[in-house]
DRENKOLTI-842925 format. One record per atom (N, C-alpha, C, CB): z, y, x; residue in one letter. Coordinates in steps of 0.1 Angstrom, whole numbers, padded with zeros to 4 digits, always signed. Glycine has a CB too. Layout:
% residues N
ZYXA/...
% end
This chain:
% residues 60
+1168+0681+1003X/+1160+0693+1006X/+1151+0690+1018X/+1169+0705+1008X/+1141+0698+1016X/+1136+0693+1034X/+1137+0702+1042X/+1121+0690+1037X/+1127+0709+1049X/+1132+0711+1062X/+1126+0729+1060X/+1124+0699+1076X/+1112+0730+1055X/+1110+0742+1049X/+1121+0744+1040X/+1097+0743+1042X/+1123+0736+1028X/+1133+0750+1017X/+1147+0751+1025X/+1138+0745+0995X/+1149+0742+1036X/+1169+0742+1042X/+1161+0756+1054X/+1180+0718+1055X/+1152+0760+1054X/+1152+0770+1065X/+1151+0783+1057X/+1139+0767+1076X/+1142+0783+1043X/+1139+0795+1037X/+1156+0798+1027X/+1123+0793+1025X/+1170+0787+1028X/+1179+0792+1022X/+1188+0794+1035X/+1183+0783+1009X/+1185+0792+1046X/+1193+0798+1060X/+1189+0815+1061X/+1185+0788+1077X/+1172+0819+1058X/+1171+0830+1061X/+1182+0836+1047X/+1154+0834+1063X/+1175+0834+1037X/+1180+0841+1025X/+1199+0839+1027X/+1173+0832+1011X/+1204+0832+1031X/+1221+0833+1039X/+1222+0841+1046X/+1228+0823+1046X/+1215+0843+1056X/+1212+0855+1068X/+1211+0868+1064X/+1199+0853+1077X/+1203+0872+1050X/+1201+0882+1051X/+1209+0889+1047X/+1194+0883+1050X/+1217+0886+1034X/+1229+0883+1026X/+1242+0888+1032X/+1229+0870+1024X/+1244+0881+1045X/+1254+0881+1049X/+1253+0899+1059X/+1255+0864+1056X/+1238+0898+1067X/+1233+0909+1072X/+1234+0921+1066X/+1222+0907+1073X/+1234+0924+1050X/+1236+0933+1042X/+1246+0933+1039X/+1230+0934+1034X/+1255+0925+1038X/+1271+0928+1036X/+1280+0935+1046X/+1277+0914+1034X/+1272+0930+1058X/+1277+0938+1073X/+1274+0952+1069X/+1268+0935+1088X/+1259+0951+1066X/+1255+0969+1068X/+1262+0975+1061X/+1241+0975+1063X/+1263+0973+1049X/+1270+0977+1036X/+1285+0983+1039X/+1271+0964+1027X/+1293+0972+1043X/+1307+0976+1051X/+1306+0983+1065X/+1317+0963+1053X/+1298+0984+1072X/+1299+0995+1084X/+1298+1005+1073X/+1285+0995+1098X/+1283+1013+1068X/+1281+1023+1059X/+1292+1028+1054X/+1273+1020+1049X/+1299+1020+1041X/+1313+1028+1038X/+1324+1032+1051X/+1322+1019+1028X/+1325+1024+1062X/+1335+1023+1069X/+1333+1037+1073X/+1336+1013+1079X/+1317+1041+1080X/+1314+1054+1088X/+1305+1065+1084X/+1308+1050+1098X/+1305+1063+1066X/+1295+1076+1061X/+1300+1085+1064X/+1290+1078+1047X/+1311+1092+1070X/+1315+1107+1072X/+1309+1110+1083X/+1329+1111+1072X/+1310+1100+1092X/+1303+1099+1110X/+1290+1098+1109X/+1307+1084+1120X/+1281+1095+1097X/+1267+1091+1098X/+1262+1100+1092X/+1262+1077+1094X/+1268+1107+1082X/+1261+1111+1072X/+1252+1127+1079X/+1274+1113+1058X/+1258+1131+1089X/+1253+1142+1100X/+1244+1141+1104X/+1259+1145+1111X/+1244+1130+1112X/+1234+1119+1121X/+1222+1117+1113X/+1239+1103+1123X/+1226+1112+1100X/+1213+1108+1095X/+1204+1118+1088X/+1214+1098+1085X/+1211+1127+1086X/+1205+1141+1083X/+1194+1148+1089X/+1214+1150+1084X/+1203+1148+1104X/+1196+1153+1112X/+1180+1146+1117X/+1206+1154+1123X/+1185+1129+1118X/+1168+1122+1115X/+1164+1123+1108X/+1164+1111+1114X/+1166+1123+1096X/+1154+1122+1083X/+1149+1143+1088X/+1165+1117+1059X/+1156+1149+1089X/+1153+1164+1089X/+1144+1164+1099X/+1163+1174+1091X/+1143+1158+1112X/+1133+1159+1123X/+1119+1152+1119X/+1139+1152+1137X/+1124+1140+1113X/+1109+1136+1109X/+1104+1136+1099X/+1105+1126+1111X/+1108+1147+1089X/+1097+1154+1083X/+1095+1164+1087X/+1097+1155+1071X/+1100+1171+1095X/+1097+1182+1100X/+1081+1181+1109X/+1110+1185+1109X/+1087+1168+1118X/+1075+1162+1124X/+1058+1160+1117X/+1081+1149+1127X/+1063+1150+1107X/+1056+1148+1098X/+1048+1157+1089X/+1061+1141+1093X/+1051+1173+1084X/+1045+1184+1084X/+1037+1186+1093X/+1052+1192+1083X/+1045+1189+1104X/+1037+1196+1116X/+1020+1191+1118X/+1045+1193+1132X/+1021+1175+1122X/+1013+1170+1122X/+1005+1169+1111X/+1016+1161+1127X/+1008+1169+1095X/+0998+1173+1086X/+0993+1184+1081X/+0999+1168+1078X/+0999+1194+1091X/+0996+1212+1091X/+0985+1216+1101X/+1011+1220+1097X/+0988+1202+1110X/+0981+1206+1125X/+0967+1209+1124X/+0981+1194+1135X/+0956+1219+1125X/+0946+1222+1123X/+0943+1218+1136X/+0943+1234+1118X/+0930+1214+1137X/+0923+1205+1153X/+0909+1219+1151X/+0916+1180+1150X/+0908+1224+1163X/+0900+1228+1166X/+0883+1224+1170X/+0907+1231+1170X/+0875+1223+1162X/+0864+1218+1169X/+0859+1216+1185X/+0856+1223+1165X/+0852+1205+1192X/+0849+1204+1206X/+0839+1214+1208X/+0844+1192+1210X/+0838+1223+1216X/+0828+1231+1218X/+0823+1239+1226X/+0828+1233+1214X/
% end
């Protein structure tokens, strides 16, 4: 193998391994997160309204 594809199958091991983590935290703590994440996704669309509600007043 050379040196590019032994690096592009290190990331693809990395990431693998990276989502297996996430994956088992997630079950370990969705009763703890599942509040949490509520509450972010609810702020930033909330946010994200506001700002495409926001009427700008002309300079004048």
């Amino acid at each position: 193998m050379t040196d590019g594809a032994s690096q592009g199958l290190f990331v693809i091991v990395a990431v693998v391994i990276f989502g297996i983590f996430v994956l088992i935290a997630y079950i370990l703590f969705r009763e703890t997160l599942q509040p949490k994440l509520a509450g972010i996704f609810k702020n930033a669309t909330d946010t994200a309204e506001a700002s495409l509600n926001y009427k700008s007043t002309p300079a004048g």
